[in-house]
C-alpha positions as CSV (number, residue, x, y, z in Angstrom):
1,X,63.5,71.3,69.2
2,X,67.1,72.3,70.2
3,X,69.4,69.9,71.5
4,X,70.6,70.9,75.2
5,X,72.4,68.2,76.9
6,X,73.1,70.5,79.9
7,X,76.6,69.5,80.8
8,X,75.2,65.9,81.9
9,X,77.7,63.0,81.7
10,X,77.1,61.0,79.4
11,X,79.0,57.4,79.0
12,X,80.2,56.5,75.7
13,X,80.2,52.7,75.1
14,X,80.6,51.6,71.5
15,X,84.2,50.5,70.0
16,X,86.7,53.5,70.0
17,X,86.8,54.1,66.2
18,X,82.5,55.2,66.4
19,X,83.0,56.5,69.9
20,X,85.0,59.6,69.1
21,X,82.2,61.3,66.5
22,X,79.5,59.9,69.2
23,X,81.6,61.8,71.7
24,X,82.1,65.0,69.0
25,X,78.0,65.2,68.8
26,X,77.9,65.2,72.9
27,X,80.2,68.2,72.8
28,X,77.9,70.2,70.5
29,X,75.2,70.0,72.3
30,X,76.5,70.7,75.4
31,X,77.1,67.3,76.8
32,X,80.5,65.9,78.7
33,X,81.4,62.5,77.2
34,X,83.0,60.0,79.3
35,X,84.8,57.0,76.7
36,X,85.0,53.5,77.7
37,X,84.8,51.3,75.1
38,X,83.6,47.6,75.5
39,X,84.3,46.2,72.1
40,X,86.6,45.8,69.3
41,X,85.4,44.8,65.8
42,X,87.2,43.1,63.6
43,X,87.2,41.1,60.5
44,X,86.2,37.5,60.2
45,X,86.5,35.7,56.7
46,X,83.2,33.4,56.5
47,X,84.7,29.8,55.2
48,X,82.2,30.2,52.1
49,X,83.4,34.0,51.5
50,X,85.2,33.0,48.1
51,X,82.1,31.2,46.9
52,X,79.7,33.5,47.6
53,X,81.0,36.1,46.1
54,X,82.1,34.2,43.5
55,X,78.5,34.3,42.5
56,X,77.6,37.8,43.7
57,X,75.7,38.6,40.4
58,X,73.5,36.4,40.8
59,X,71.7,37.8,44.0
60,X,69.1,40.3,43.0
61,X,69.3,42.7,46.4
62,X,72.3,42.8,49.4
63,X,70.8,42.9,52.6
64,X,73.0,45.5,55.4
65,X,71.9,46.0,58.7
66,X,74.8,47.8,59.8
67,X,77.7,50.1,59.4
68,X,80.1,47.4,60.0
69,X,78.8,45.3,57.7
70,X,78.8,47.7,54.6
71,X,82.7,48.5,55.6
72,X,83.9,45.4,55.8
73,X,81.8,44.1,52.4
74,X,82.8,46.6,50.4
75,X,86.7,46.5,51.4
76,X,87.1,42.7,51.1
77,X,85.1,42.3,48.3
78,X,87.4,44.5,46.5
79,X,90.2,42.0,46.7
80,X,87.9,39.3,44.9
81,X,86.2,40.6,41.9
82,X,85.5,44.5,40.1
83,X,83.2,46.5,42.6
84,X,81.6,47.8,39.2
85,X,79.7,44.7,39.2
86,X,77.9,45.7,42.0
87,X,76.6,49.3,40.3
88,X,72.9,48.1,39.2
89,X,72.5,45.8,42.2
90,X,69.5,46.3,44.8
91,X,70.6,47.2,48.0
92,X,68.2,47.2,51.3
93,X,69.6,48.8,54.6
94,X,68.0,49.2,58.4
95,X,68.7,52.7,58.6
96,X,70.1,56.4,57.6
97,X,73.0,55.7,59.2
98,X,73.7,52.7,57.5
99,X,72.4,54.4,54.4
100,X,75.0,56.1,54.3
101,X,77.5,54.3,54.9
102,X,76.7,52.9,52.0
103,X,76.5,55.9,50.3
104,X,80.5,56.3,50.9
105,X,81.2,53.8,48.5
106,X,79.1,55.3,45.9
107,X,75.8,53.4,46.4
108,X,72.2,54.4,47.1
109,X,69.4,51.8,49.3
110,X,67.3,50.6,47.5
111,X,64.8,49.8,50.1
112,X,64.9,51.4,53.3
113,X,62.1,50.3,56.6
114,X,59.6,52.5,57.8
115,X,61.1,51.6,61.7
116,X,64.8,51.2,61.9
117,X,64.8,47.9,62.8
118,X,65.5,44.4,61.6
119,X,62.3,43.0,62.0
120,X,60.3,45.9,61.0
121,X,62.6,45.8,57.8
122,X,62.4,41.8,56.6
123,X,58.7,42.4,57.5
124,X,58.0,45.8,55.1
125,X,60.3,43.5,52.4
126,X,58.6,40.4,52.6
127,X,55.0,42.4,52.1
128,X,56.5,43.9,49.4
129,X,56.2,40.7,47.7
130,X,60.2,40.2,45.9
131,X,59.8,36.0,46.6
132,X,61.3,35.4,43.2
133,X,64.4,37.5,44.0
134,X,66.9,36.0,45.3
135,X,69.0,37.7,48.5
136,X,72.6,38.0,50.1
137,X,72.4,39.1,53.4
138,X,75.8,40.1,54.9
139,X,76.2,40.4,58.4
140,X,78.4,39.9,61.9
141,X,79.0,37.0,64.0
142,X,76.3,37.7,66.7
143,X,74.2,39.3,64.4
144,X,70.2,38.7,64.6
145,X,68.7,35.5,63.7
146,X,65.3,37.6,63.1
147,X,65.9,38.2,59.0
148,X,67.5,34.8,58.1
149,X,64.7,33.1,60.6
150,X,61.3,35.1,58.6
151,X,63.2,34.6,55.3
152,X,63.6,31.0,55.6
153,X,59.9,30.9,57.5
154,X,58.4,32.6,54.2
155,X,60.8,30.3,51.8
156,X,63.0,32.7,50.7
157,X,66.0,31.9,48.5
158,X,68.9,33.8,50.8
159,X,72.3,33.3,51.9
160,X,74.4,34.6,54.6
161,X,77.7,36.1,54.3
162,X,79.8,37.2,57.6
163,X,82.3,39.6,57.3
164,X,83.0,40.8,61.2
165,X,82.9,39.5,64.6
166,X,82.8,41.8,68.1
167,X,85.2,40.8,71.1
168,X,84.6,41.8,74.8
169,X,87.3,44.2,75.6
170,X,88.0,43.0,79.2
171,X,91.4,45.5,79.3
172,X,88.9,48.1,80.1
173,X,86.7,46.4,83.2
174,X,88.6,48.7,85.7
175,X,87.9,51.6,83.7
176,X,84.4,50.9,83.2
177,X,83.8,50.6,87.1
178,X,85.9,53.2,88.3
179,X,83.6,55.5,86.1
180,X,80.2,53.9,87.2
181,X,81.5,54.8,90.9
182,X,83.7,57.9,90.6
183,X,82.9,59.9,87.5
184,X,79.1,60.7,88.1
185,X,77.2,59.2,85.2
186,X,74.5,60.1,84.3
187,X,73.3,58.4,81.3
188,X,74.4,55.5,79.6
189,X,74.2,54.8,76.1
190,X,74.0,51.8,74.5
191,X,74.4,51.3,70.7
192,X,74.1,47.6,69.8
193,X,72.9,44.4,71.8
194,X,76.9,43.1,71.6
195,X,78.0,46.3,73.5
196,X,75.4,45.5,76.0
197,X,75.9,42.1,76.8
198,X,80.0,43.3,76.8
199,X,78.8,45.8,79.6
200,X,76.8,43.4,82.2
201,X,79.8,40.9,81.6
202,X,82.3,43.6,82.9
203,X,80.1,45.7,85.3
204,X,81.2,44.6,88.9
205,X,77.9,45.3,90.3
206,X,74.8,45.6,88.5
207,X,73.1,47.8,91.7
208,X,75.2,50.6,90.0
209,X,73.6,51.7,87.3
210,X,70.2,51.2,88.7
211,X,70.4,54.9,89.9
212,X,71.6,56.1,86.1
213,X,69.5,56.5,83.1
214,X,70.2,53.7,80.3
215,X,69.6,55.2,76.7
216,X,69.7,52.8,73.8
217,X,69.6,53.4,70.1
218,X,66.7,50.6,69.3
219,X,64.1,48.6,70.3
220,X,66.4,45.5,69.7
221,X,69.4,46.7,72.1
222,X,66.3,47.8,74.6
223,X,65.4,44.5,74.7
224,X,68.9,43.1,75.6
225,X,68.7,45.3,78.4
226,X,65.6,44.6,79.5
227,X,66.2,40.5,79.8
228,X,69.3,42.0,82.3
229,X,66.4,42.9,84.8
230,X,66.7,46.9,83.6
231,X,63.6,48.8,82.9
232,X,65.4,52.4,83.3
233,X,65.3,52.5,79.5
234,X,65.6,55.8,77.1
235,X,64.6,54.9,73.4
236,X,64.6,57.2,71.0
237,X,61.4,57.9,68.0
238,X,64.5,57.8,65.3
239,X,67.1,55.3,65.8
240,X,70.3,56.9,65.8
241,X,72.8,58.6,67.6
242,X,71.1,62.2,67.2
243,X,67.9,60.6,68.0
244,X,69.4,59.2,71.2
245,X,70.5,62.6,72.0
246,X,67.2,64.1,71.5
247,X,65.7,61.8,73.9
248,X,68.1,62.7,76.8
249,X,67.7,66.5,75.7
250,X,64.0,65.6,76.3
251,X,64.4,63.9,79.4
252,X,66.3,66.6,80.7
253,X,64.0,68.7,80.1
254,X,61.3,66.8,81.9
255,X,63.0,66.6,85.0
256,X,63.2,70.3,85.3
């Protein structure tokens, strides 16, 4: 089916550096994009970083279930020991998209989830039955507890490594109302339970967006929209950015 976003505003949420390809996709499909980010992300040295990957070998399969976390693995870990030594390991990932951000610095997943999602993928891997095999899993600050909580529920050897934190950006509160009121919204998208929580923390009234259509990437950020009272919600059958703007193509559709 053809993407036709007919012109309909669409507000762009996630930190500026993923916005602007986000935005790019609106454009060619005939969206109008509307920019207000409502993180940063930014590095955050774990206090056993050195140690861990001191010992990096000895993890059978790296655990990623985001973007963020592949970039900032791979570029720190390049300041501690050879990257080479990381050629044969096993590598899981949520998603395509994340796939492939790993695929930038010259890896392939290993293991990939049926659903991209964090508990559809510890669930898929622990049924897969790799007990004996040990795992690193490298992640953000406000990351899930869902993989570390069913690997340590099943007695899974696994560590946690984390390399980022997000941070609220509250220089943009004025901008993000001013566009809820003035710039005629009409869907909102939401990539990651952080950049929602950011949103209802900033949003001067709530009431606003009731009459807008709230379009998020997974079932996981649905669900941190959802506990905020919202049931306007757009989920997509494939998590990820085209997939979210098939499912406002559709919905567009739908309304006639």
């Amino acid at each position: 089916m053809t993407i036709d976003l007919q012109n309909k505003k669409i507000l762009v949420t996630r930190a500026e550096n993923q916005a602007q390809y986000f935005s790019r996709k609106i454009k060619k499909f005939g969206g109008d994009p509307y920019q207000v980010p409502l993180i940063k992300i930014r590095y955050l040295e774990d206090p056993n970083f050195q140690e861990v990957l001191r010992k990096v070998q000895q993890y059978d399969w790296l655990f990623f279930t985001s973007a963020n976390s592949i970039e900032f693995f791979f570029n720190l870990s390049s300041s501690y020991f050879d990257i080479n030594l990381l050629a044969n390991k096993k590598i899981a990932v949520v998603g395509q998209k994340t796939n492939e951000a790993l695929n930038r610095h010259g890896h392939q997943a290993t293991f990939i989830p049926t659903t991209y999602n964090a508990e559809t993928m510890v669930r898929e891997f622990l049924n897969m039955d790799y007990l004996a095999e040990s795992i690193l899993f490298v992640r953000g600050k406000r990351s899930s507890d869902i993989i570390p909580t069913s690997l340590k529920k099943a007695k899974h050897n696994y560590d946690c490594l984390t390399v980022y934190e997000t941070a609220v950006l509250t220089e943009n509160r004025v901008m993000l109302n001013q566009a809820l009121i003035d710039e005629g919204i009409d869907y909102i998208t939401f990539t990651s339970p952080s950049i929602v929580n950011a949103f209802f923390s900033l949003s001067d009234d709530i009431g606003q967006i009731e009459e807008k259509q709230i379009v998020c990437i997974g079932t996981t950020t649905a669900q941190t929209v959802i506990e905020q009272g919202v049931k306007n919600i757009l989920i997509p059958e494939v998590f990820t950015i085209e997939g979210m703007l098939t499912e406002i193509s559709n919905h567009i559709a739908q309304k006639g």
